[in-house]
C-alpha positions in Angstrom: 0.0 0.0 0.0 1.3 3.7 -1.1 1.5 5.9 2.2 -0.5 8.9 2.2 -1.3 8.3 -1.6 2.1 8.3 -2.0 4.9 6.2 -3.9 7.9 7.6 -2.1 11.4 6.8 -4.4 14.3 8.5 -5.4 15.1 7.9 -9.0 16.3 10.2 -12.1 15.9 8.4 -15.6 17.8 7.4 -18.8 16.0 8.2 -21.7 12.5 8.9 -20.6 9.6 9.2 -23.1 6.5 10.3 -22.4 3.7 8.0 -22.9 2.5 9.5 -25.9 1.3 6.5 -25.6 -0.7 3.3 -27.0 -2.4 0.9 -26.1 -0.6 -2.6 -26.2 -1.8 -5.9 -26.2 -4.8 -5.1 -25.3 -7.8 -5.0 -27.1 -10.4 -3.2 -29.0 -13.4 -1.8 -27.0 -17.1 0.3 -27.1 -17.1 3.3 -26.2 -20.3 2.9 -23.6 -17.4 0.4 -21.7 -15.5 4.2 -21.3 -18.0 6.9 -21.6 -15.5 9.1 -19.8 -13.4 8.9 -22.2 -12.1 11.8 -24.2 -10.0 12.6 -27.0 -7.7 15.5 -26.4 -6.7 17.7 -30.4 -4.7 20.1 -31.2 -6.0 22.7 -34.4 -8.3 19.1 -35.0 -5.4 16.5 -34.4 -5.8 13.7 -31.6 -3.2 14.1 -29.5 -3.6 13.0 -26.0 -6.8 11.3 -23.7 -8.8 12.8 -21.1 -11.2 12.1 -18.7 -14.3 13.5 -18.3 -14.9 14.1 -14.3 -18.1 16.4 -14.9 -20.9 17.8 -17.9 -17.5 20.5 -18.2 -14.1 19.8 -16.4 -11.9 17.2 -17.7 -8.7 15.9 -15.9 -5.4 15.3 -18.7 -1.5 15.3 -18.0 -0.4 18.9 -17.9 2.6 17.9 -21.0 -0.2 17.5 -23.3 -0.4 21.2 -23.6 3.3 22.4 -24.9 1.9 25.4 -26.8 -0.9 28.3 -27.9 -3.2 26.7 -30.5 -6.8 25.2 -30.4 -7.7 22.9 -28.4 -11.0 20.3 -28.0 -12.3 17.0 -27.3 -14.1 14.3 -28.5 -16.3 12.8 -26.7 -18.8 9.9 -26.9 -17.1 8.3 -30.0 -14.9 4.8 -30.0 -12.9 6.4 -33.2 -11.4 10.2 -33.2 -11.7 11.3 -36.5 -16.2 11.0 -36.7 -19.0 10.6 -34.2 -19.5 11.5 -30.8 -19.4 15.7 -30.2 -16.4 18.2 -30.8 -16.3 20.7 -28.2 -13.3 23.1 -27.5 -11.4 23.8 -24.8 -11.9 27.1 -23.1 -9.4 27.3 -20.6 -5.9 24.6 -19.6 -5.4 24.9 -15.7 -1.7 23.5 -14.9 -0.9 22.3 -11.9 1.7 25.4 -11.0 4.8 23.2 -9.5 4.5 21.3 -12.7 8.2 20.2 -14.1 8.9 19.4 -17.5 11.9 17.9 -16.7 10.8 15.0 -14.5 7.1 15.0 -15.3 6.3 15.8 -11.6 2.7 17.1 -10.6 2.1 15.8 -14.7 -1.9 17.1 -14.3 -4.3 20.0 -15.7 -7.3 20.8 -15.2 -9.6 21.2 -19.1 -12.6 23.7 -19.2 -15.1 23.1 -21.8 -16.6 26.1 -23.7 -20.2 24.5 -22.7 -21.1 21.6 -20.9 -21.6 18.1 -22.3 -24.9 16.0 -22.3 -24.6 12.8 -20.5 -26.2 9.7 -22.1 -24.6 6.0 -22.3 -21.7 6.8 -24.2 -20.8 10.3 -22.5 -20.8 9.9 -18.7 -18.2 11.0 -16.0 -15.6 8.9 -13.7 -15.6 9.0 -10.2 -12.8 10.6 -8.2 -11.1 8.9 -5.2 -12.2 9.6 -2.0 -10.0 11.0 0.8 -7.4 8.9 1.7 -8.6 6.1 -1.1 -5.2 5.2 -2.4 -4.1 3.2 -4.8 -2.9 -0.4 -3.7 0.1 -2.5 -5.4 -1.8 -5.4 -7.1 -4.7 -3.2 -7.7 -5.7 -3.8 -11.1 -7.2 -0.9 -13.4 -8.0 -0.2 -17.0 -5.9 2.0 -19.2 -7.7 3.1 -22.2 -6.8 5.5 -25.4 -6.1 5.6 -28.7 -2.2 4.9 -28.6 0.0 3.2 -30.8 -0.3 -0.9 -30.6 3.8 -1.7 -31.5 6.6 -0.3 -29.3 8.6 -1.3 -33.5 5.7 0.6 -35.6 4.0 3.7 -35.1 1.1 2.4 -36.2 -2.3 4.8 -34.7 -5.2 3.1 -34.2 -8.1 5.1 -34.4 -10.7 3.2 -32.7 -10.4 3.1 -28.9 -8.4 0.4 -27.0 -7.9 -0.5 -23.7 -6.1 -3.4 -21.4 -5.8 -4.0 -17.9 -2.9 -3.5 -16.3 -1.8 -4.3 -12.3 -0.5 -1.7 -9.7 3.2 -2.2 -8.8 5.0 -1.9 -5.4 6.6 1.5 -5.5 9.8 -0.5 -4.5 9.9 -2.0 -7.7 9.1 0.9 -9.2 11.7 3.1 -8.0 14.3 0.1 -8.6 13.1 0.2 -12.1 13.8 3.7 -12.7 16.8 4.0 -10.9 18.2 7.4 -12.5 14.8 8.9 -12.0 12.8 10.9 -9.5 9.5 8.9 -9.0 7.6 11.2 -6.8 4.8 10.8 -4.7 2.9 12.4 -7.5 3.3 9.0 -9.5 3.3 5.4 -10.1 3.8 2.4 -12.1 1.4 -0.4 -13.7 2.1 -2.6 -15.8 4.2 -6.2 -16.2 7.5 -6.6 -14.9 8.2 -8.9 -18.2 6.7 -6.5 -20.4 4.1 -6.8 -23.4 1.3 -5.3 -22.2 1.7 -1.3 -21.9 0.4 2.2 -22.7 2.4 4.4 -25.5 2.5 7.1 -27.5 -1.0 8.6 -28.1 -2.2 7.8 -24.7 -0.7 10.2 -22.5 -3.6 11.5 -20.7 -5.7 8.6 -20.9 -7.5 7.2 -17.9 -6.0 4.6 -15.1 -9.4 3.2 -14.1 -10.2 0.7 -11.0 -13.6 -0.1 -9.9 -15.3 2.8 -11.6 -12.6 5.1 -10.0 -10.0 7.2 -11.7 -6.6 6.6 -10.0 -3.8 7.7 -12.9 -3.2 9.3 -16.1 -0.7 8.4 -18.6 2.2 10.2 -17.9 5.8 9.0 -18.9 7.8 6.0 -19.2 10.9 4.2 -20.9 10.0 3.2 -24.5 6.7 1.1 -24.4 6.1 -2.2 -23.3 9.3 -2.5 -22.4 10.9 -6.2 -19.8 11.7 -4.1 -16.3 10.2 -0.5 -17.4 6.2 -0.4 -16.1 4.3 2.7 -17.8 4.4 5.5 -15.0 1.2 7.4 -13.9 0.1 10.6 -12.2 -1.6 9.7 -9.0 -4.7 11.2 -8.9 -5.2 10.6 -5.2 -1.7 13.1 -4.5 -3.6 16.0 -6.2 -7.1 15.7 -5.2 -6.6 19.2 -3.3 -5.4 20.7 -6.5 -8.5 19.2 -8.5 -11.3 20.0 -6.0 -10.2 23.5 -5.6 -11.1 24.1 -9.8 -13.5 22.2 -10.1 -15.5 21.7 -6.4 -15.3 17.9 -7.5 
């Protein structure tokens, strides 16, 4: 168990890529399995995941945003280039200790220009409660629309997702043994590899039990023997969230 929502480690990292991630060896799904699901664009390009948290706040990694442009989602649609509705973005909030250089405190905060209507394939996740952590051998559901091959940059462009496990933050921070893994983060995945997010899924949901516990965030290559994808925990920054959003 992560103290105090925590995964405590001391750790600076060789190479680190941000999950842009994808989805890998996992499989395709509907989109009423994830109705909170979202797809982040840039002047119309998918970029990134979301997750819808209510009719108008989203919750993404705060590296999805690197510069001035338009943004919007897409929401209630398996695929991101038709169905479902296009909204745009209205305001980014990023978390203000945010660090580019280690991914630490990797959240922001997404205003919609107006609200979204809920209906099966448009609903939002639920939030941790206080002091609901997440748990090594928890197992959750990362979803997105990520490349499937850590070789080929092949894009899907209807929604994926697999199931990944929580891992102890000791293994974690042994993984990663260059690299900072603050208690802002942690790791899911396989020790031997094969199943993973990657690029194209940074932002996507970390889902257990109808809860949102991570986001994509960063991680060595994809899929990778010995390198678990590395989330933002949501629990560390519920402070941060509820004060923009009263959620």
């Amino acid at each position: 168990m992560f103290a105090l929502c925590s995964i405590l480690s001391l750790i600076l990292l060789k190479d680190s890529v941000h999950a842009t991630s994808r989805i890998i060896g996992g499989r395709s799904v509907q989109i009423e399995e994830f109705p909170y699901q979202l797809s982040l664009r840039y002047n119309g390009t998918p970029i990134c995941g979301a997750a819808l948290i209510t009719k108008d706040r989203a919750l993404t990694v705060a590296h999805c945003f690197p510069k001035q442009g338009l943004y919007s989602v897409r929401a209630g649609s398996r695929r991101t280039d038709e169905g479902g509705i296009v909204v745009n973005v209205k305001q980014a909030i990023l978390h203000p200790r945010n660090n580019l250089q280690n991914d630490d405190f990797d959240i922001a905060i997404i205003r919609l220009e107006k609200p979204l209507s809920f209906s099966k394939t448009i609903q939002p996740v639920k939030l941790p409660k206080n002091n609901e952590c997440p748990l090594a051998g928890m197992k959750g559901f990362v979803s997105g629309w990520g490349s499937i091959s850590s070789v080929y940059t092949y894009i899907p462009d209807t929604l994926r997702a697999v199931e990944l496990p929580i891992l102890p933050q000791q293994w974690c921070q042994a993984s990663y043994r260059h690299v900072q893994i603050t208690p802002r983060m942690f790791c899911a995945g396989y020790r031997e590899g094969g199943r993973d997010s990657c690029q194209g899924d940074s932002g996507g949901p970390f889902v257990s039990n109808g809860t949102l516990f991570g986001l994509v965030s960063w991680g060595f290559n994809c899929a990778e023997p010995g390198y678990p994808g590395v989330y933002t925990n949501i629990a560390s920054l519920r402070k941060f969230i509820k004060n923009y959003t009263g959620v």
